[in-house]
C-alpha positions as CSV (number, residue, x, y, z in Angstrom):
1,X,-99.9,11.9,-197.2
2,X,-103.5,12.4,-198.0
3,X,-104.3,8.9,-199.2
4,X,-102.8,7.6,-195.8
5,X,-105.3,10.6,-193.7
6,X,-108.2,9.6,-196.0
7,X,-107.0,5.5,-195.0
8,X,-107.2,6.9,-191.3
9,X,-110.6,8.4,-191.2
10,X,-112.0,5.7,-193.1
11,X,-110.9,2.4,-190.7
12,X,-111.4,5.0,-187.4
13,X,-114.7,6.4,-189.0
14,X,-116.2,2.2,-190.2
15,X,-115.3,1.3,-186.3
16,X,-117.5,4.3,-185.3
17,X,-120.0,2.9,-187.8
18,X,-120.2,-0.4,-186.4
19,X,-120.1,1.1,-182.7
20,X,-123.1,3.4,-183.7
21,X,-125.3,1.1,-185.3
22,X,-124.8,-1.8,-182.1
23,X,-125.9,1.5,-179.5
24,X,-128.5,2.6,-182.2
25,X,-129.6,-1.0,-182.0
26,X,-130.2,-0.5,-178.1
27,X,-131.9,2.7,-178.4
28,X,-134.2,0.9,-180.7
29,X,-134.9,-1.9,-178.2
30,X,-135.7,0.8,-175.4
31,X,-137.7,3.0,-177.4
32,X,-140.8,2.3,-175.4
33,X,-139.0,4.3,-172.7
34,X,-137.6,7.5,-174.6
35,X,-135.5,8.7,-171.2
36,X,-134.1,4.9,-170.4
37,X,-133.3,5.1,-174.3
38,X,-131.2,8.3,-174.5
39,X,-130.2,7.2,-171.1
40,X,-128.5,3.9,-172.8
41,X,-127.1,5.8,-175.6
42,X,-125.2,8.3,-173.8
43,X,-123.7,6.3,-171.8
44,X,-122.7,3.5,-174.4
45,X,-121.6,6.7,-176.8
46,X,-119.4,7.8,-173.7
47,X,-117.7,4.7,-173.4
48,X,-117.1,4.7,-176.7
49,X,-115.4,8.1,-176.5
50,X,-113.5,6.8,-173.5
51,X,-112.3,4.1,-175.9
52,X,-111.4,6.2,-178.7
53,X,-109.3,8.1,-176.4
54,X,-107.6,5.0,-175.1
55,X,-106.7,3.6,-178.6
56,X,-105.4,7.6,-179.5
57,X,-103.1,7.0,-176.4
58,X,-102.3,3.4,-177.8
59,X,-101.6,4.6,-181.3
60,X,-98.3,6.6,-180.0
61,X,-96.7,3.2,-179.2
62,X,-98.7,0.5,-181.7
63,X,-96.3,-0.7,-183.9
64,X,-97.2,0.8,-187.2
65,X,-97.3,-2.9,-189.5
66,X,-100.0,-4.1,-187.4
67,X,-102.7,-1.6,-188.2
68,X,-105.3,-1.9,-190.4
69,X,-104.3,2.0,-192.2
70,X,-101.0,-0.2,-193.0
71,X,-102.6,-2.8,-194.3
72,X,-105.4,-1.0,-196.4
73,X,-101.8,1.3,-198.2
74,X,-100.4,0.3,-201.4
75,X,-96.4,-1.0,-200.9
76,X,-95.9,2.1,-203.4
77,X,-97.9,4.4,-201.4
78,X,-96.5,3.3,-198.0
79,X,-93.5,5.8,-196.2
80,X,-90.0,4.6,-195.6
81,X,-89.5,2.8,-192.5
82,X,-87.4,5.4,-190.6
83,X,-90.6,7.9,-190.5
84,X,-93.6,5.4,-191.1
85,X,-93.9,4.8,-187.1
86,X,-93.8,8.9,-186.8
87,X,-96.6,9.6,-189.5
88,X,-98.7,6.7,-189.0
89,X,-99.1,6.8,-185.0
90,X,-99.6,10.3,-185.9
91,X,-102.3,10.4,-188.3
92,X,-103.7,7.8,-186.3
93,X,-104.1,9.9,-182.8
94,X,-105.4,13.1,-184.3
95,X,-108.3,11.2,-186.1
96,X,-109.0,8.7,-182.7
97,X,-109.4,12.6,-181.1
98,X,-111.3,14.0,-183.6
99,X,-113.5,11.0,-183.4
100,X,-113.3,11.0,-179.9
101,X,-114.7,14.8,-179.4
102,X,-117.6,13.9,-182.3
103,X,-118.5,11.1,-179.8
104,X,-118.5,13.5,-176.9
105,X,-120.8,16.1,-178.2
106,X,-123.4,13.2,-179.1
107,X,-123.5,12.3,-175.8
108,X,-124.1,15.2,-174.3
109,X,-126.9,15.7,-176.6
110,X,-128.4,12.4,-175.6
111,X,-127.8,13.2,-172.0
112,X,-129.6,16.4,-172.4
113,X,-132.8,14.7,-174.3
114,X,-132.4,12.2,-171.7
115,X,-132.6,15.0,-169.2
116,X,-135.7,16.5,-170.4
117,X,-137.9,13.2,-171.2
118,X,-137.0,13.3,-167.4
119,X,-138.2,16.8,-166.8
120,X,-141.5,15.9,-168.8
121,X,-142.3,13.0,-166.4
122,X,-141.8,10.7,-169.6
């Protein structure tokens, strides 16, 4: 069980990764404009909460063989096929969530500096 939760943070948490670094990458290019920059990234890091919540809602149905958790767990290490859907879609959900309220409070934090770059006259 905790090899599969540690297999579900890591391929939830590396899509995060990848997310970050493309809005980081935005946030870079407007950095001339620090408001238009937070600006960007709290709304790119809201979609990608509104996203993660999506695929937590998706993970209840998914069909468990065609994630990437299944494929990352050794045959030895993978449940029997009567609970596998259960625990999997499971596991899945509560780390999308988790992710998904991580995602949340960063945004709100760059809506807030965004807010006061704006308040500054910046």
């Amino acid at each position: 069980m905790e090899e599969m939760r540690r297999l579900a943070y890591q391929t939830v948490l590396r899509a995060c990764g990848f997310a970050s670094l493309a809005i980081f990458c935005v946030m870079i290019a407007l950095s001339f404009i620090p408001r238009a920059a937070f600006q960007a990234g709290g709304f790119l890091t809201m979609a990608m909460t509104l996203v993660l919540v999506l695929k937590a809602r998706e993970a209840r149905t998914k069909d468990h063989r065609r994630t990437e958790m299944w494929l990352y767990l050794r045959r030895e290490s993978r449940p029997p096929p009567a609970v596998a859907q259960k625990m999997i879609s499971t596991l899945l959900r509560e780390t999308y969530l988790l992710c998904a309220r991580w995602t949340a409070l960063i945004s709100i934090v760059m809506w807030t500096a965004a807010l006061l770059f704006s308040a500054m006259g910046l």
